[in-house]
Phi, psi and omega in degrees: 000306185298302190296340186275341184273344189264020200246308153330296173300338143294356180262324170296308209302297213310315170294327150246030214353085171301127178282007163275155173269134189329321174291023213223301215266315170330317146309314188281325157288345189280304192295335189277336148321288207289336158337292159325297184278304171113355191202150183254123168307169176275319158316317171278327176289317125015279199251358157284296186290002161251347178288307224276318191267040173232353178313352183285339201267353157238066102323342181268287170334353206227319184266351155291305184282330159312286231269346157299004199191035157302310230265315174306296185305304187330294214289356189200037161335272192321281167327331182292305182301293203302305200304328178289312183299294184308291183306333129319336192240348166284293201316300200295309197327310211273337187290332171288321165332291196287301162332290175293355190272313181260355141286348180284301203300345193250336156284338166274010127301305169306323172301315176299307172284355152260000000 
C-alpha cells in the first residue's frame, strides 16, 4: 500500500509537473485515504511499524551528503542558517495555530455534547 502510494504520487508530480516531490503528494494521499476511511488496516500498522523502528537509518543519507557538499555549506553558511532559523520558527508559529485552533474546536465540541 505505502509503495502503490508513492507510486502514484510520482506519477501525479510527472504528469502535472509539480514542484513536489512524488513521496510527498503520496503521503498527502496516502493521509487523505485514512481519513476517509476513519481507520488504519493491519497491514499498514505493520509495516509503519517496522519502517519506524529502523528510522534512525534514514539518516545516513542525509549525514552523507554534508560531508559530501562540506565546501558548498562553508561557501553558503549564512544564507543556510538564516533559511533554517526562519523556517524553524513559521513551523513552530503554525504547529501553535493549528494546536490552538483544535482545542478551542474540540472543547466547544465536548461543551456542545454535555
Amino acid at each position: 500500500m505505502l509503495l502503490a502510494y508513492q507510486l502514484l504520487g510520482e506519477v501525479l508530480v510527472i504528469l502535472f509537473e509539480l514542484p513536489v516531490s512524488g513521496p510527498v503528494i503520496g503521503l498527502l494521499l496516502l493521509l487523505a485515504t485514512l481519513i476517509i476511511r476513519g481507520r488504519v488496516g493491519e497491514s499498514l500498522t505493520t509495516s509503519s511499524t517496522h519502517l519506524l523502528s529502523h528510522l534512525s537509518l534514514m539518516f545516513i543519507p542525509a549525514g552523507v551528503g554534508l560531508m559530501t557538499h562540506y565546501q558548498l555549506l562553508t561557501s553558503e553558511w549564512l544564507a543556510i542558517s538564516v533559511a533554517l532559523v526562519v523556517g524553524t520558527l513559521l513551523m513552530l508559529a503554525s504547529c501553535a495555530l493549528i494546536m490552538q485552533f483544535l482545542l478551542k474546536r474540540f472543547q466547544a465540541e465536548a461543551f456542545d455534547d454535555q
